[in-house]
N, C-alpha and C positions, 0 to 999 in steps of 0.2 A: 504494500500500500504506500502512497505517495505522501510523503511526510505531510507536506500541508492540508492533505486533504485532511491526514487524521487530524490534524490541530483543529481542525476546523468542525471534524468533528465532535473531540472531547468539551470544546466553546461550548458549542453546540445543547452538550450532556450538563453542560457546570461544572465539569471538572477541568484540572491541573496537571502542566506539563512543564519542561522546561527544555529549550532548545541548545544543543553545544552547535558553536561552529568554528571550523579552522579557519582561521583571519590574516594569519600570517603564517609564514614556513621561512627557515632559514637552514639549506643545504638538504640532505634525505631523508625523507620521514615515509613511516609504512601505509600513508594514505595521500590525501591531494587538498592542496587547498579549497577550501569552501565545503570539505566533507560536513557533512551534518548527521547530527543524533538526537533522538529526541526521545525523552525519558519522562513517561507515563507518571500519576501520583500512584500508580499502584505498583512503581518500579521497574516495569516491563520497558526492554527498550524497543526504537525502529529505527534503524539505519545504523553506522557506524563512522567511527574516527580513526580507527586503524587496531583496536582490541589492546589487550597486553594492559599492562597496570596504569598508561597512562589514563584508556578509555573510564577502567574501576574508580579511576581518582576523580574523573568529570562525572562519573556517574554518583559519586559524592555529592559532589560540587552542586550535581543540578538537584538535588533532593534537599540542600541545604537553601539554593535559589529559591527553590515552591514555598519553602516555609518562608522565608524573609521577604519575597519579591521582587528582589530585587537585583540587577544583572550583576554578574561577578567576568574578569577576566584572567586567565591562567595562562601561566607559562611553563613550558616542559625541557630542558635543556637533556635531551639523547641521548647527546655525548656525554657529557661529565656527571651524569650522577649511576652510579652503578646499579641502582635498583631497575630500573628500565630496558636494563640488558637481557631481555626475555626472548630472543631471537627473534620476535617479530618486528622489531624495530632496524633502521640500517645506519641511525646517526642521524646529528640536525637538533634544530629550532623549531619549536610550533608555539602560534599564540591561540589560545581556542577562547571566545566568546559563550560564555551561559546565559541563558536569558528566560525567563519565565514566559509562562502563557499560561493567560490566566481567565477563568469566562467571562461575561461579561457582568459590570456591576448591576444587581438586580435589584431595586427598590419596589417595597410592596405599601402601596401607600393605601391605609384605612384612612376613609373620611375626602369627600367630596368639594369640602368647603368653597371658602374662602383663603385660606389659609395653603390647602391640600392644591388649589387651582397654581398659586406664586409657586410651592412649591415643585410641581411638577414641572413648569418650565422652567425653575433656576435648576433643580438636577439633571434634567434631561442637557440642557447645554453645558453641563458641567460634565455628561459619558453615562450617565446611568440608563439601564432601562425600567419602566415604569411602568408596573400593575397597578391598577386603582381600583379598589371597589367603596362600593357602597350601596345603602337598602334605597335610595331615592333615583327613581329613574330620570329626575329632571337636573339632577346634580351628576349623577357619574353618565357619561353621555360623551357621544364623539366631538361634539362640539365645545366643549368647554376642554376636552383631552384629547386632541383629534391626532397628537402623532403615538398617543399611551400603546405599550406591547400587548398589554390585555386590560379590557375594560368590563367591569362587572356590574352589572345593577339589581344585585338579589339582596336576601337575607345573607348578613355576615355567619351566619353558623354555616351557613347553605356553601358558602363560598370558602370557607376556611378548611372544610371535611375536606375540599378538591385539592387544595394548594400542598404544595412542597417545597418548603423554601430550603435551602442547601448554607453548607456555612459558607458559601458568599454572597449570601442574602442579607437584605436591607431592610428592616421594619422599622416604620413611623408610624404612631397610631395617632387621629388627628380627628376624631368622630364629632359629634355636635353634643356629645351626651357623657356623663359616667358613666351611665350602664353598659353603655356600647364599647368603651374603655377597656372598661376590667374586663368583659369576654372576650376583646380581643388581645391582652396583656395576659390574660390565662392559656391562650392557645400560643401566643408569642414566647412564653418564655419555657415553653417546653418542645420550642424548635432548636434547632442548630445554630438559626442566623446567627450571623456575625455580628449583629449590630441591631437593637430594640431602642426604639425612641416615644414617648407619647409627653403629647402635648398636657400642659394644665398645671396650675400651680402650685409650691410644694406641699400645700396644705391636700390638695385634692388628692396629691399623687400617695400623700404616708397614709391617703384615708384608703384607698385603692389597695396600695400595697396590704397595710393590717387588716383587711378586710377579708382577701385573698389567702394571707396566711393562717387567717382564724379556720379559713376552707382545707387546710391540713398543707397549703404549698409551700415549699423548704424557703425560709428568707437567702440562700443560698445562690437560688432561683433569679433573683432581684439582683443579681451584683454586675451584671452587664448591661442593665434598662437605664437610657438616657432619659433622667424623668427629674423634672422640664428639660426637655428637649433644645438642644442648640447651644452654640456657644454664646458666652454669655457679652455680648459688642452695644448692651443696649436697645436694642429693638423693641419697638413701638408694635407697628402697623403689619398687616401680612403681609406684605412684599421683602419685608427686614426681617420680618423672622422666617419665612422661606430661604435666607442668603446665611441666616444664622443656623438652621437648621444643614442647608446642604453645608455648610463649611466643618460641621464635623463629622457630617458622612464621609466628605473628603479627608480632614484628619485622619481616620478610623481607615479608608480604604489604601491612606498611604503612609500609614504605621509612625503619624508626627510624635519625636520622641521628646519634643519640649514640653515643658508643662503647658496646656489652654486652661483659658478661662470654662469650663465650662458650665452651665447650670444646674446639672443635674446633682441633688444634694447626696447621691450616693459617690461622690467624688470629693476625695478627700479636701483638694486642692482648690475645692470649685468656693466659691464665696459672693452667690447672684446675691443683687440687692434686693430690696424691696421695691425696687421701681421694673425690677423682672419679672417679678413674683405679681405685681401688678399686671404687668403687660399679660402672662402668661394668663391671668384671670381674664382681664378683659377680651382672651382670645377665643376660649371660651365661646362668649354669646356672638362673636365675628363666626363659629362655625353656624 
């Protein structure tokens, strides 16, 4: 099978790969420049670099890429290091490029709003794809979400039974209601995704959470939910807190290792004011 094709297929699946390629060469090496390899999350490879301990060491390399994301570049010198003298090599310089592949970002955004509308065009141009649902068919509709990958207008119980979100999934809960919240923050945080967000302020969210847990769910459960949702820059109006929400989708998608402000008071480091904590109220009656 033809390398790209599989890339295209494991995207495709939600899953993870990562690609070696030879970039550079200097003098004889037991393969060709631009060789490529590409290594499966389930470790399975296709194609090749030339095998022998250098291939073993990129096939390292690239399982350490999947988990970090981030591309790495290696060098192999042939000649002078004597572990590489496994007869399939002939001498030489190779530089090999690793590089992740990764699916695509998938955002599953509960709630129709006002809120849920800013937010779906500031992620979508920011690389995310974007499920919407919601139970009001005059709110989730191709017209207010007309480029969304999937668009739902059911009952959320209806719609959450179907869904499979994978850990490079995106959840925002952004409903018009608490009720709608907690059922969706109960099927949420007994997914994989990588990332649980919902809207409302921190009085709503510890009443959400202790509520939940009264219902027997591990507080354990809670230590990944972005709850108030978004970094914390101030934001008023929904268009501002749509830009404060996708920026720590982007955070989270591209592993920022400084400290953010963020809002969510299960963060140790996070320190929202009372005029967030407002906003976040007042966003509330905006859904």
């Amino acid at each position: 099978m033809d390398i790209y094709e599989e890339i295209v297929k494991l995207r495709q699946e939600g899953r993870r790969a990562a690609v070696a390629t030879i970039v550079n060469v200097r003098g004889s090496i037991p393969s060709f420049k631009t060789a490529r390899m590409l290594v499966r999350d389930d470790g399975s490879i296709l194609g090749t670099i030339g095998g022998g301990c250098v291939e073993a060491e990129v096939w390292q390399a690239a399982r350490e890429v999947m988990e970090s994301e981030k591309p790495r570049s290696l060098t192999f010198n042939l000649n002078q290091d004597p572990k590489y003298d496994t007869g399939l090599v002939c001498g030489g310089t190779l530089d090999i490029f690793v590089e992740p592949v990764l699916p695509p970002a998938l955002l599953y955004l509960f709630g129709a709003g006002h809120v849920a509308v800013n937010l779906y065009k500031v992620a979508k141009n920011a690389g995310f794809d974007v499920i919407v649902v919601d139970d009001r068919e005059a709110y989730a509709n191709r017209e207010r979400f007309p480029e969304a990958r999937e668009l739902y207008a059911e009952d959320f119980d209806q719609v959450m039974a179907r869904l499979a979100p994978n850990e490079s999934s995106y959840i925002v809960i952004v409903t018009r209601g608490h009720r709608d919240d907690m059922r969706i923050l109960r099927w949420a945080v007994n997914t994989p995704a990588r990332y649980i967000g919902m809207i409302g302020s921190k009085r709503k969210t510890i009443a959400i959470f202790k509520e939940l847990q009264k219902e027997g769910l591990s507080p354990d459960l809670f230590q990944r939910v972005h709850a108030p949702v978004g970094l914390d820059i101030g934001a008023i109006t929904p268009e501002e807190i749509a830009v404060a929400i996708t920026a720590e989708l982007i955070a989270v998608r591209r592993h920022a290792e400084r400290a953010l402000p963020h809002m969510s008071w299960f963060h140790e480091k996070s320190d929202a004011s009372d005029t967030s904590d407002a906003a976040a109220e007042a966003l509330d009656e905006h859904e």
